[in-house]
PDB file of the backbone (N, CA, C, O) and the ligand in Angstrom, with CONECT records:
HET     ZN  A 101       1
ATOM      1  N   UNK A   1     138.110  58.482  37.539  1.00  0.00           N
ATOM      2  CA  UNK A   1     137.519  57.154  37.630  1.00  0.00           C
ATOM      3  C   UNK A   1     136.241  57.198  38.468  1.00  0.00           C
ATOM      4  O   UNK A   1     136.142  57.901  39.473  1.00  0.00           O
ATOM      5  N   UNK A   2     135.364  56.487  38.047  1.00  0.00           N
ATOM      6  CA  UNK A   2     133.596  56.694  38.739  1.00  0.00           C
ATOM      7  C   UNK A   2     133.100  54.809  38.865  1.00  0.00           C
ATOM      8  O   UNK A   2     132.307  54.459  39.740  1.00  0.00           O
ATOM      9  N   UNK A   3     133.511  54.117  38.191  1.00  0.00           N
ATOM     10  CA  UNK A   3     132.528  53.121  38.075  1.00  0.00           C
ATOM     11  C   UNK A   3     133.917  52.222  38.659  1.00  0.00           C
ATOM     12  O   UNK A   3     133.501  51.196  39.196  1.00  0.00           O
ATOM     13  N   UNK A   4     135.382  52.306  38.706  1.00  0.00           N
ATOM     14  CA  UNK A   4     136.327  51.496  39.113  1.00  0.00           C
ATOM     15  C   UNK A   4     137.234  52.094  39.900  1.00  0.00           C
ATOM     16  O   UNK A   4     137.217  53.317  40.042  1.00  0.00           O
ATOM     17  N   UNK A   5     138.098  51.345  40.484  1.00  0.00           N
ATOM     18  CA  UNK A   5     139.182  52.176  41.573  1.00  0.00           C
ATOM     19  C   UNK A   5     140.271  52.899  40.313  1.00  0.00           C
ATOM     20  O   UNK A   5     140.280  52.423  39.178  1.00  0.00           O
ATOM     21  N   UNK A   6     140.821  53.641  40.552  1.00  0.00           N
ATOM     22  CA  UNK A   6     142.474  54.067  39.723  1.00  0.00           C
ATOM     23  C   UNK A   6     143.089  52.982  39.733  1.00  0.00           C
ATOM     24  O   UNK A   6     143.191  52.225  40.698  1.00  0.00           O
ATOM     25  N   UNK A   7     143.569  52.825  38.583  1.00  0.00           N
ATOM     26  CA  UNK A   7     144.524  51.643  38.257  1.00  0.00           C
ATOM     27  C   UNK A   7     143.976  50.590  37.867  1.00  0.00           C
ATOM     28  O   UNK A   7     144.838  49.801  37.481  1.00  0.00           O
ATOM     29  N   UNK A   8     143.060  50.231  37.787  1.00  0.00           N
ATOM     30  CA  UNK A   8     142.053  49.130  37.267  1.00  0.00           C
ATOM     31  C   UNK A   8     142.467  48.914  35.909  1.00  0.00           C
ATOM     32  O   UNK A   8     142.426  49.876  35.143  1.00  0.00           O
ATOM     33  N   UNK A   9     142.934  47.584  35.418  1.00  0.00           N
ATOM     34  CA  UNK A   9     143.887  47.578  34.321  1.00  0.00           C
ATOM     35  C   UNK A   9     142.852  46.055  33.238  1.00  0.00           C
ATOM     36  O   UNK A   9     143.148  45.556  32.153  1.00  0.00           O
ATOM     37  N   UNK A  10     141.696  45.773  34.144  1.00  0.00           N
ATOM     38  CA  UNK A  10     141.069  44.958  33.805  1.00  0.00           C
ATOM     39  C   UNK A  10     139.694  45.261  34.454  1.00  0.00           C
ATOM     40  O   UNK A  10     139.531  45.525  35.645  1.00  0.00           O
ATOM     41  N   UNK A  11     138.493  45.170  33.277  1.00  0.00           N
ATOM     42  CA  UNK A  11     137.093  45.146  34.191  1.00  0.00           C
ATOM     43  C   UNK A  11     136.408  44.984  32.811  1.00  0.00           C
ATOM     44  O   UNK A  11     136.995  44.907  31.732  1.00  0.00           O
ATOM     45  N   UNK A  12     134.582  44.929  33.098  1.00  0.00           N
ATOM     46  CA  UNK A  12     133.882  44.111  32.465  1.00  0.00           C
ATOM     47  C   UNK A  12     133.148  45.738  31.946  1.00  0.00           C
ATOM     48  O   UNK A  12     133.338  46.789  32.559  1.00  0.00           O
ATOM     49  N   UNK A  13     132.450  45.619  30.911  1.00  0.00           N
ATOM     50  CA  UNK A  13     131.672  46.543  30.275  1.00  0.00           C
ATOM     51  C   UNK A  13     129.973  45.950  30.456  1.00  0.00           C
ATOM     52  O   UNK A  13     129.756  44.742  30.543  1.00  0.00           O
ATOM     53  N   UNK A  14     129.290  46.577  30.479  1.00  0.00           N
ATOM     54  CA  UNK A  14     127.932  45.551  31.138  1.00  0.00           C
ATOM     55  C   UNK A  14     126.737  46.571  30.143  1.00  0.00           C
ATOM     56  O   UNK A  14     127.001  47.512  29.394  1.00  0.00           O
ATOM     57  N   UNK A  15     125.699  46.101  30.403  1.00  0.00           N
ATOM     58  CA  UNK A  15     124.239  46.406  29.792  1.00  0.00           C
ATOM     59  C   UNK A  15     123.286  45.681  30.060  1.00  0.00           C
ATOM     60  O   UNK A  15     123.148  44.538  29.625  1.00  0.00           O
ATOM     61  N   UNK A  16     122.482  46.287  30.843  1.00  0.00           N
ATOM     62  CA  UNK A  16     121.522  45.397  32.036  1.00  0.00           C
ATOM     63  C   UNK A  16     120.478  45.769  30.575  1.00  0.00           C
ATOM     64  O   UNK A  16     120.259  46.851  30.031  1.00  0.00           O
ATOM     65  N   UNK A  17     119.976  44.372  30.249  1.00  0.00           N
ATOM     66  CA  UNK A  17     118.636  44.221  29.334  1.00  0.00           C
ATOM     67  C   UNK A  17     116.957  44.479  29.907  1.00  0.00           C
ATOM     68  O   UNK A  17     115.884  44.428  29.306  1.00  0.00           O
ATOM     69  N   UNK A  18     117.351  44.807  31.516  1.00  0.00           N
ATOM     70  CA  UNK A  18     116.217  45.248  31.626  1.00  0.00           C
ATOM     71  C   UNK A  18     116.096  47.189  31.783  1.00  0.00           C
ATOM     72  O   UNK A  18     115.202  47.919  31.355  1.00  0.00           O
ATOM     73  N   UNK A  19     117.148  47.499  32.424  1.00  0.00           N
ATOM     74  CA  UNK A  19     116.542  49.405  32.989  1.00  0.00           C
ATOM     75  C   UNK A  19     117.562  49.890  31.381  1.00  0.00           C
ATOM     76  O   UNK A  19     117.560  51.060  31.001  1.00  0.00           O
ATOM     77  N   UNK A  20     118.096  49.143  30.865  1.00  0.00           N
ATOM     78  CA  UNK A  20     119.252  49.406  29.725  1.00  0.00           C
ATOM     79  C   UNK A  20     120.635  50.659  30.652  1.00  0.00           C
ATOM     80  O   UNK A  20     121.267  51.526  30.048  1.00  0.00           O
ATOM     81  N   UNK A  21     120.697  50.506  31.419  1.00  0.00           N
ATOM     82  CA  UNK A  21     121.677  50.973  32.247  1.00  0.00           C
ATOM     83  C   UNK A  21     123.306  50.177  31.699  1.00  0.00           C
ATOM     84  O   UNK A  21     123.444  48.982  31.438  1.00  0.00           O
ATOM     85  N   UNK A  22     124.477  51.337  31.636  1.00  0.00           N
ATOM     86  CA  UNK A  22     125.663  50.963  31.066  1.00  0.00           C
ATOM     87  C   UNK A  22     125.993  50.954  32.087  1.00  0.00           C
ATOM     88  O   UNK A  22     125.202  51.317  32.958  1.00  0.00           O
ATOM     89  N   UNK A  23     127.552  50.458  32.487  1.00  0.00           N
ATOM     90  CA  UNK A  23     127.991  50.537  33.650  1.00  0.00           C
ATOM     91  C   UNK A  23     129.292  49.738  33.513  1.00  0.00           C
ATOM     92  O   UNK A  23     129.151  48.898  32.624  1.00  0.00           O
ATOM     93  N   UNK A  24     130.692  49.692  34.160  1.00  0.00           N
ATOM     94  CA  UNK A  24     131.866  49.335  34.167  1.00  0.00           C
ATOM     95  C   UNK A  24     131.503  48.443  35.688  1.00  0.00           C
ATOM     96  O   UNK A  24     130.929  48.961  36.645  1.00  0.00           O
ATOM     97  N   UNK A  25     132.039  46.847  35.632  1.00  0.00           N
ATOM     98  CA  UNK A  25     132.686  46.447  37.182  1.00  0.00           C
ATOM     99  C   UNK A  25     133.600  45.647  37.074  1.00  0.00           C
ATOM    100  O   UNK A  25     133.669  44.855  36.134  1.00  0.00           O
ATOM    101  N   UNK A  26     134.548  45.729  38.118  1.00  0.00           N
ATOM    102  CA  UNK A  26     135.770  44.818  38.092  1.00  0.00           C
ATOM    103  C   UNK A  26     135.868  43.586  38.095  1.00  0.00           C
ATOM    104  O   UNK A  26     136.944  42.991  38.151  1.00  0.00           O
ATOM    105  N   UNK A  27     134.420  42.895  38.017  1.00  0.00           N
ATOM    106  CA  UNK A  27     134.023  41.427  37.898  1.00  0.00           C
ATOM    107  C   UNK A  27     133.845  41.218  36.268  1.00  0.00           C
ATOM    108  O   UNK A  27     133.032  41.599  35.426  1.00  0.00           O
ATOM    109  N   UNK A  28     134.688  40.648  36.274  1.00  0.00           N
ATOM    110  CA  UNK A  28     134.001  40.408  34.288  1.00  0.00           C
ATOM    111  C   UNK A  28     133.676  38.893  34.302  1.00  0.00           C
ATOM    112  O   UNK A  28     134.316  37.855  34.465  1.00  0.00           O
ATOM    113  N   UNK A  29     132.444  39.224  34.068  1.00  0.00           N
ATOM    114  CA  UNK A  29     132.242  37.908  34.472  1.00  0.00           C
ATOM    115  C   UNK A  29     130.632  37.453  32.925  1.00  0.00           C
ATOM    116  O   UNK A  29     130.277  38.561  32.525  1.00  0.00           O
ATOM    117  N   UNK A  30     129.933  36.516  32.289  1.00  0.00           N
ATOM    118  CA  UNK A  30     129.029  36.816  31.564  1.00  0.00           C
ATOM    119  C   UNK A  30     127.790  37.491  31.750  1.00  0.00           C
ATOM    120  O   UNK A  30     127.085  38.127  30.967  1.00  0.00           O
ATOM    121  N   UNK A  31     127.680  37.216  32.939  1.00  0.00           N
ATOM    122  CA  UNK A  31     126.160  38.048  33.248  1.00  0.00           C
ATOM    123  C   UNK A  31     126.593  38.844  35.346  1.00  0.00           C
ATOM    124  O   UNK A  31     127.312  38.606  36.316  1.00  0.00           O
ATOM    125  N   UNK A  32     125.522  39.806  34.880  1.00  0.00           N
ATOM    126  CA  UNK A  32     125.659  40.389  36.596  1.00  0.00           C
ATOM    127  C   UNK A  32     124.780  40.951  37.284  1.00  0.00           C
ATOM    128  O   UNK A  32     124.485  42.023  36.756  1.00  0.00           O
ATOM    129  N   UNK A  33     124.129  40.732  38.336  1.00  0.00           N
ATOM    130  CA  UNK A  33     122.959  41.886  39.099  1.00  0.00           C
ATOM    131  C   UNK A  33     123.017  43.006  38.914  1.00  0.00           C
ATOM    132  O   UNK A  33     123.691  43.696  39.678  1.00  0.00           O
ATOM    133  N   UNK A  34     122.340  43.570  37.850  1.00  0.00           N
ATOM    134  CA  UNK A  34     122.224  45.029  37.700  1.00  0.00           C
ATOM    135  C   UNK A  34     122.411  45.633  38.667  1.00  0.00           C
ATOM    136  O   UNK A  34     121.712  45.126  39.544  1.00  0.00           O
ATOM    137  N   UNK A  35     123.132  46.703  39.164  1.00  0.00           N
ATOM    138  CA  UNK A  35     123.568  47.467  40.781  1.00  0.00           C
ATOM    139  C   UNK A  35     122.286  48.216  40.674  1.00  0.00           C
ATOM    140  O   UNK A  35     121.826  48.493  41.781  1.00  0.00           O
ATOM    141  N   UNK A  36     121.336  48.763  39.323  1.00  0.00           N
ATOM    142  CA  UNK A  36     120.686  49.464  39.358  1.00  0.00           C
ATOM    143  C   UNK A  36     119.280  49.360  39.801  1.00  0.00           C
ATOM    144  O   UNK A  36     118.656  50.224  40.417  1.00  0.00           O
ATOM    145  N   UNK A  37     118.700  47.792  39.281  1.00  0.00           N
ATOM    146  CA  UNK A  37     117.517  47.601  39.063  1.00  0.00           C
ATOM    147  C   UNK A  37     117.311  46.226  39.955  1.00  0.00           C
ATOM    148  O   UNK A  37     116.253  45.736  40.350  1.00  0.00           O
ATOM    149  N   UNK A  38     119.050  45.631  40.199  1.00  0.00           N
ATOM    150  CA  UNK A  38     118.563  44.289  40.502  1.00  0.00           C
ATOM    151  C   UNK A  38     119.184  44.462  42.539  1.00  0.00           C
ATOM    152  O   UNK A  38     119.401  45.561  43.051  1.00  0.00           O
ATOM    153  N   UNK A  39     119.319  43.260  43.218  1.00  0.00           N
ATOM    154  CA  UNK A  39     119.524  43.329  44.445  1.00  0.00           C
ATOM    155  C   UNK A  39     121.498  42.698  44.507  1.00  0.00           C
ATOM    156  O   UNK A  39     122.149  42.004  43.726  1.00  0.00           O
ATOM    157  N   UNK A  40     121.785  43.247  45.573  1.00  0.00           N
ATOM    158  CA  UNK A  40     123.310  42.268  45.387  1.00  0.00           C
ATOM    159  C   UNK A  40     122.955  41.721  46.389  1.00  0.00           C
ATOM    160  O   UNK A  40     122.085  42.083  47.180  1.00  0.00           O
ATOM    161  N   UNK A  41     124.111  40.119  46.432  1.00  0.00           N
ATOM    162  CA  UNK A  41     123.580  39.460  47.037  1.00  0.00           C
ATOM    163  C   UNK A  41     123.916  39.095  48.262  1.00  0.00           C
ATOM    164  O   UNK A  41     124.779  38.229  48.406  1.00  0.00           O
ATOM    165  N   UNK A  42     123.285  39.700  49.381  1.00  0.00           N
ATOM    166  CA  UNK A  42     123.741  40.005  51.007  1.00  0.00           C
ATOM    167  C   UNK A  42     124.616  38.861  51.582  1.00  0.00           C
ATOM    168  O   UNK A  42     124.170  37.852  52.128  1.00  0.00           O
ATOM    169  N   UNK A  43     125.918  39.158  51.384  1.00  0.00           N
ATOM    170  CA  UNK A  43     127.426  38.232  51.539  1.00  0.00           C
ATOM    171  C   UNK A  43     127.491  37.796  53.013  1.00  0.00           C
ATOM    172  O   UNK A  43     128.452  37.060  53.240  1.00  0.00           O
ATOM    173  N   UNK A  44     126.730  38.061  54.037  1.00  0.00           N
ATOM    174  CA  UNK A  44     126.135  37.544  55.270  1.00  0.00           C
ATOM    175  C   UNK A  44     125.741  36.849  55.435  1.00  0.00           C
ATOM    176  O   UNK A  44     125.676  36.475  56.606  1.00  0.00           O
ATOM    177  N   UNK A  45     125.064  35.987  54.246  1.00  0.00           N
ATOM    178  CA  UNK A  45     124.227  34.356  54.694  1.00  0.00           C
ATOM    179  C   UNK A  45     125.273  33.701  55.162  1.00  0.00           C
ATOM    180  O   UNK A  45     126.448  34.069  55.132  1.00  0.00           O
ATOM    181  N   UNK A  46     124.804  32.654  55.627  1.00  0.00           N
ATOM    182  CA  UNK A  46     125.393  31.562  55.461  1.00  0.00           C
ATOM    183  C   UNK A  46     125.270  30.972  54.455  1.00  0.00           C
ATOM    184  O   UNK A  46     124.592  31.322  53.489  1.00  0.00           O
ATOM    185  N   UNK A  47     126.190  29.594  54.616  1.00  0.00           N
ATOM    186  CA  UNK A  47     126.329  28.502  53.624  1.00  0.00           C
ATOM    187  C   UNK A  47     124.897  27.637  53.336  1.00  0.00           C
ATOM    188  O   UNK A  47     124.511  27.191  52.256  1.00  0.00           O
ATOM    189  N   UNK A  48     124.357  27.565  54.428  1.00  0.00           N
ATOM    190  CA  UNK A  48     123.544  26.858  54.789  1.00  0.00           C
ATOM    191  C   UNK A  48     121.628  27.816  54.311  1.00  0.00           C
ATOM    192  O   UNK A  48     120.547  27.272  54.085  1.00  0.00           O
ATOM    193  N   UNK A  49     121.845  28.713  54.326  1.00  0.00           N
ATOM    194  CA  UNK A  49     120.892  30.147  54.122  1.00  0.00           C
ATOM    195  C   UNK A  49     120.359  30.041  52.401  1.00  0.00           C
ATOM    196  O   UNK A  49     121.109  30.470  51.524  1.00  0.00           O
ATOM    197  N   UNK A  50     119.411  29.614  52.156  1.00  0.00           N
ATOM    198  CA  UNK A  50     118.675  29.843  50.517  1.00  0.00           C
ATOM    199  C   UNK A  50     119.932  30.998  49.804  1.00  0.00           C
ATOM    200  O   UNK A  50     120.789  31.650  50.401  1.00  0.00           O
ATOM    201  N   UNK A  51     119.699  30.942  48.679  1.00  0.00           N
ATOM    202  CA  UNK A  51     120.488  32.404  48.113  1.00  0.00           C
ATOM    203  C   UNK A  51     119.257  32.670  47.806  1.00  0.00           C
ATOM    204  O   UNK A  51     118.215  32.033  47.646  1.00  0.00           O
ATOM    205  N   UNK A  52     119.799  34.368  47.731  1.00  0.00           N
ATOM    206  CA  UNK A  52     118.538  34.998  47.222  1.00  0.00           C
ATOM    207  C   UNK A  52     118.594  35.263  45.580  1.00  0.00           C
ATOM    208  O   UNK A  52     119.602  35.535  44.929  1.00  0.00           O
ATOM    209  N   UNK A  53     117.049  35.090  45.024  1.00  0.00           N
ATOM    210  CA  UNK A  53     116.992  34.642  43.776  1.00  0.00           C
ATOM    211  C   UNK A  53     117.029  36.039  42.902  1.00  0.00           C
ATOM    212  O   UNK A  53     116.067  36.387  42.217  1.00  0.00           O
ATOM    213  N   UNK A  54     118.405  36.897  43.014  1.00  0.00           N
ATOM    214  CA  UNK A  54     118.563  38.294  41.849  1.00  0.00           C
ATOM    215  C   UNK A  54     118.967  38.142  40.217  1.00  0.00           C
ATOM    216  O   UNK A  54     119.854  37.678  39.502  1.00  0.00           O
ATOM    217  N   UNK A  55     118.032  38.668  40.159  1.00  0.00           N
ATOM    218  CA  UNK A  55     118.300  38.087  38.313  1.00  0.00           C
ATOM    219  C   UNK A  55     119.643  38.806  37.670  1.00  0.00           C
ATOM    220  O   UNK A  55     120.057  39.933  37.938  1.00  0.00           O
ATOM    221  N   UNK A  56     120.147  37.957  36.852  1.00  0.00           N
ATOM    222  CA  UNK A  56     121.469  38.398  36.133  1.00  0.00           C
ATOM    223  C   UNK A  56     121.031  39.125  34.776  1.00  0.00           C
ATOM    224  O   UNK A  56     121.172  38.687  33.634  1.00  0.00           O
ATOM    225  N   UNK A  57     120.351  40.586  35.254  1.00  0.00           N
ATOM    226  CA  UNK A  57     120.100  41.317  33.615  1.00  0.00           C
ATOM    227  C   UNK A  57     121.216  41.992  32.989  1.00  0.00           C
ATOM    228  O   UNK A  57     121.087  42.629  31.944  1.00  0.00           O
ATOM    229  N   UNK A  58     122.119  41.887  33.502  1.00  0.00           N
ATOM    230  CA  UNK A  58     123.357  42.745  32.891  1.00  0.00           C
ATOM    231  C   UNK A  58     124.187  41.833  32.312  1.00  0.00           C
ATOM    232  O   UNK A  58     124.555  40.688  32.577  1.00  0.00           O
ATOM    233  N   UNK A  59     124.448  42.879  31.187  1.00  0.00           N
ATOM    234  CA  UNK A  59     125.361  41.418  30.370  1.00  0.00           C
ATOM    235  C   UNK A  59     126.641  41.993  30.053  1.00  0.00           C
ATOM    236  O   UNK A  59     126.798  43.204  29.897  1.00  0.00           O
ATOM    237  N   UNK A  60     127.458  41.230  29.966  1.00  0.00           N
ATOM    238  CA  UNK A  60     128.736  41.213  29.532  1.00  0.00           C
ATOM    239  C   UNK A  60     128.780  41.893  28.260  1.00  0.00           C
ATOM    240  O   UNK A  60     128.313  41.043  27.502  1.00  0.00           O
ATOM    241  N   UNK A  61     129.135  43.194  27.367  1.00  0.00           N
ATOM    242  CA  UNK A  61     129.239  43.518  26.274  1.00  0.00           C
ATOM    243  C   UNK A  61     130.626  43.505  25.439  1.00  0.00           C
ATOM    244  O   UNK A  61     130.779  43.411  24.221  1.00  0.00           O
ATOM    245  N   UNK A  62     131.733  43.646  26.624  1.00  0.00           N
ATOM    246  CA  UNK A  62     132.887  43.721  26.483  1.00  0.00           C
ATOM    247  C   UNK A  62     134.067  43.706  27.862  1.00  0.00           C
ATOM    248  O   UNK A  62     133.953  44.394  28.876  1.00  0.00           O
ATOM    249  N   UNK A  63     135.207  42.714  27.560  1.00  0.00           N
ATOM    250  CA  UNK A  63     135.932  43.120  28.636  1.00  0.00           C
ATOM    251  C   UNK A  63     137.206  43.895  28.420  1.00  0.00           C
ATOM    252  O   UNK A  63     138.138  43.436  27.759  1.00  0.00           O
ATOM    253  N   UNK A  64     137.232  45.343  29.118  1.00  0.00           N
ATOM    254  CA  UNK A  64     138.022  46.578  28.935  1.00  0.00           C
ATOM    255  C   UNK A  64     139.590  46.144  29.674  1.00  0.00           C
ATOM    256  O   UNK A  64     139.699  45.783  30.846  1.00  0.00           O
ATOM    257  N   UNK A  65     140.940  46.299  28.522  1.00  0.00           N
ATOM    258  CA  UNK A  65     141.711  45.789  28.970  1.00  0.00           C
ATOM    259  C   UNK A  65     142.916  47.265  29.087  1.00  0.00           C
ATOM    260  O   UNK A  65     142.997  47.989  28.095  1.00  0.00           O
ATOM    261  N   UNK A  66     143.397  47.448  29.786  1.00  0.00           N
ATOM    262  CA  UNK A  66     144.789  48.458  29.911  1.00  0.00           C
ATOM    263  C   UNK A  66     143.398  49.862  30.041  1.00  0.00           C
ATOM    264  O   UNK A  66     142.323  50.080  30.600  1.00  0.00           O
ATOM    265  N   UNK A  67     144.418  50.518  29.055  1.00  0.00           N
ATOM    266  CA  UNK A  67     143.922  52.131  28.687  1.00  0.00           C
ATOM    267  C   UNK A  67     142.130  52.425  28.425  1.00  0.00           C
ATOM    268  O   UNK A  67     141.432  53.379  28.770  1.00  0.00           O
ATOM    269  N   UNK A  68     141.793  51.170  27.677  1.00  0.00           N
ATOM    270  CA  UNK A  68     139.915  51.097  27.535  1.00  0.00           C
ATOM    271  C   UNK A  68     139.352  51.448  28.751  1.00  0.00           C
ATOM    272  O   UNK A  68     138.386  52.201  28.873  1.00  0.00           O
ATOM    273  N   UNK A  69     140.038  50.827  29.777  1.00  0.00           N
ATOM    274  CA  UNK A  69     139.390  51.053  31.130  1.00  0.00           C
ATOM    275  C   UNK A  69     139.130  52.503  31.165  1.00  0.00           C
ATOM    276  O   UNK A  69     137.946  52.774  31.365  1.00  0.00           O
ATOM    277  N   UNK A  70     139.827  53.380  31.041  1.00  0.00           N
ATOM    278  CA  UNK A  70     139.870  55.151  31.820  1.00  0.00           C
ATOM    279  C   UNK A  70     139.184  55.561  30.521  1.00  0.00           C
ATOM    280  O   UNK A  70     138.999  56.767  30.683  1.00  0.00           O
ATOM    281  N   UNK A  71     138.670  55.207  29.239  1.00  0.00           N
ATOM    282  CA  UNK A  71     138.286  55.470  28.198  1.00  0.00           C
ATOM    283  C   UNK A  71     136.571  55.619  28.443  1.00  0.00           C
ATOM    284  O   UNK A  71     135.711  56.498  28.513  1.00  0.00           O
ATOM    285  N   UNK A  72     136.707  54.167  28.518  1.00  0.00           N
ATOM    286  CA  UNK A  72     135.258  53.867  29.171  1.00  0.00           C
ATOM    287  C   UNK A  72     134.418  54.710  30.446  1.00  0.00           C
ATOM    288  O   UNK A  72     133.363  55.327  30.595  1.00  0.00           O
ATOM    289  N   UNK A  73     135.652  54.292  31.270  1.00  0.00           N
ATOM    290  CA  UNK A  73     135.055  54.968  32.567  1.00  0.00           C
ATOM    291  C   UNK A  73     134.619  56.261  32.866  1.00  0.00           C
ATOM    292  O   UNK A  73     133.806  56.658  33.700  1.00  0.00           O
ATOM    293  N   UNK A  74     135.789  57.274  31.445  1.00  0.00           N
ATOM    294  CA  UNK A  74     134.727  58.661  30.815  1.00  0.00           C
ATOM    295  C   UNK A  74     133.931  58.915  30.654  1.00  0.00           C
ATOM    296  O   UNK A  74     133.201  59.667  31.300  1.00  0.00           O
ATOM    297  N   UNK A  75     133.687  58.126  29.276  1.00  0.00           N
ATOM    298  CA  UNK A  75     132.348  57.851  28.446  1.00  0.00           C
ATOM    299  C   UNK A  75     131.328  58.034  29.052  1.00  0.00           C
ATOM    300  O   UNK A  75     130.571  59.000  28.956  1.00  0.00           O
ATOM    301  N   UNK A  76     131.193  56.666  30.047  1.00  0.00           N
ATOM    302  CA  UNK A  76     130.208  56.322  30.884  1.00  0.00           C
ATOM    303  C   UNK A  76     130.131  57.767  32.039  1.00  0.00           C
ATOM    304  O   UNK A  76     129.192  58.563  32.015  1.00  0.00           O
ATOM    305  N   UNK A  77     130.834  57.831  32.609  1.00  0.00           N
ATOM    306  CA  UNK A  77     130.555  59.341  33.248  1.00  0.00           C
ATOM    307  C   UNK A  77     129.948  60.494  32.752  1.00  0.00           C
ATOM    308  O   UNK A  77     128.950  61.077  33.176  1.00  0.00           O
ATOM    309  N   UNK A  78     130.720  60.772  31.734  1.00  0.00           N
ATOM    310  CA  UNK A  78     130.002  62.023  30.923  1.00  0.00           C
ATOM    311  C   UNK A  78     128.930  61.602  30.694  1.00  0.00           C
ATOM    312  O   UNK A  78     128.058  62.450  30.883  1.00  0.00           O
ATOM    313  N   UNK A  79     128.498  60.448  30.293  1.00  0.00           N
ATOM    314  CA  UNK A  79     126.770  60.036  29.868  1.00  0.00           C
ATOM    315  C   UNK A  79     125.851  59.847  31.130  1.00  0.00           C
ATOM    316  O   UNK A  79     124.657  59.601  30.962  1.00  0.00           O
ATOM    317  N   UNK A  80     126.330  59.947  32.257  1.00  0.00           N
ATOM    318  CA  UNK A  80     125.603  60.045  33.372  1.00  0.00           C
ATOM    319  C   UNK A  80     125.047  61.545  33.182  1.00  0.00           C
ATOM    320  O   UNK A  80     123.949  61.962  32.813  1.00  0.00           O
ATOM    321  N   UNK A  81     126.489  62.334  33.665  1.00  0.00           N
ATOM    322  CA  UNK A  81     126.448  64.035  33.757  1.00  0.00           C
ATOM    323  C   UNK A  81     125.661  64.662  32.181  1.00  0.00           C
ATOM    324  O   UNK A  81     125.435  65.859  32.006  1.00  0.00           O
ATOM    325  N   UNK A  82     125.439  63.923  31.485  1.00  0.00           N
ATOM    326  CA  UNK A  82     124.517  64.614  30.275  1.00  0.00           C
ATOM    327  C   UNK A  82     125.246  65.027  29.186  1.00  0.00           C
ATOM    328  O   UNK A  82     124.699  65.530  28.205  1.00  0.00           O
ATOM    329  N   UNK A  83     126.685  64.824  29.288  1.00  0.00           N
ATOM    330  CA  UNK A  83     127.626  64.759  28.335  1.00  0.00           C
ATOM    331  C   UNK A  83     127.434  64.676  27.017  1.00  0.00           C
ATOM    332  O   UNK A  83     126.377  64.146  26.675  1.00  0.00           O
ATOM    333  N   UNK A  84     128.395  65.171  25.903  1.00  0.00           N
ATOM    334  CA  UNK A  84     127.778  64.202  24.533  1.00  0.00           C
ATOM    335  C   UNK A  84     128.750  62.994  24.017  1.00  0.00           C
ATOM    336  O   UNK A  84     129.939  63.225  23.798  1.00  0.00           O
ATOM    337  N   UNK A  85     128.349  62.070  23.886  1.00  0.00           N
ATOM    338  CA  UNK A  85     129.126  61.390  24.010  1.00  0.00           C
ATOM    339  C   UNK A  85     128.895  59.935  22.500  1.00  0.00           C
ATOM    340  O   UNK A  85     128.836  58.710  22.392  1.00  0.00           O
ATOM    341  N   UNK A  86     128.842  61.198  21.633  1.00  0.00           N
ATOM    342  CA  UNK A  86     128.619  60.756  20.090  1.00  0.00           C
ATOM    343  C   UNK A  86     129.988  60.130  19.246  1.00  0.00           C
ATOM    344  O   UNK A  86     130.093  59.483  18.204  1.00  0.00           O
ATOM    345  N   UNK A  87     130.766  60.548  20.031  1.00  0.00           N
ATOM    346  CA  UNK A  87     132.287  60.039  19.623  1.00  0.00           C
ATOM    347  C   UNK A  87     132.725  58.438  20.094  1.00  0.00           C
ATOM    348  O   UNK A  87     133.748  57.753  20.080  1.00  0.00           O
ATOM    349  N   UNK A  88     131.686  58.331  20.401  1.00  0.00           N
ATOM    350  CA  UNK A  88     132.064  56.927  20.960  1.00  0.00           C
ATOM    351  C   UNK A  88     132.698  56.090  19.776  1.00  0.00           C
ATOM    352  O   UNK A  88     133.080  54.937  19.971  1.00  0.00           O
TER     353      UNK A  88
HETATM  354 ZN    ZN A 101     119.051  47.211  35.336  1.00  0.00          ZN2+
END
């Protein structure tokens, strides 16, 4: 496992439309701050503190349920490490 903890039995499949970066997170949620390209958002403000304005380029492509998870979380690894990963 690289992109989720072990045991992760639910998580989001993503594709940031701007760096086109793939990526697995346990937030499945429709859109997300690219970890790659975009900023996360410093959980230290306050309530009272502007948010800071990080764009949501990553999108929701799919949400990976049971076994997809460790499937994915391959995939996506080996395609980091230069893998081939034509079997998709
Ligand atoms: Zn990106």
């Amino acid at each position: 496992m690289y992109y989720v903890p072990e045991g992760t039995d639910k998580c989001g499949y993503y594709e940031c439309s701007c760096c086109g970066s793939r990526f697995l997170d346990v937030r499945v949620y429709p859109t997300l701050v690219c970890p790659y390209c975009g900023e996360e958002t410093d959980m230290e403000l306050g309530p009272d503190d502007e948010m800071p304005d990080a764009p949501e380029n990553a999108k929701l492509i799919k949400t990976l349920i049971g076994e997809e998870v460790e499937k994915y979380d391959a995939l996506l690894s080996l395609a980091i490490t230069g893998g081939d990963f034509s079997w998709i």
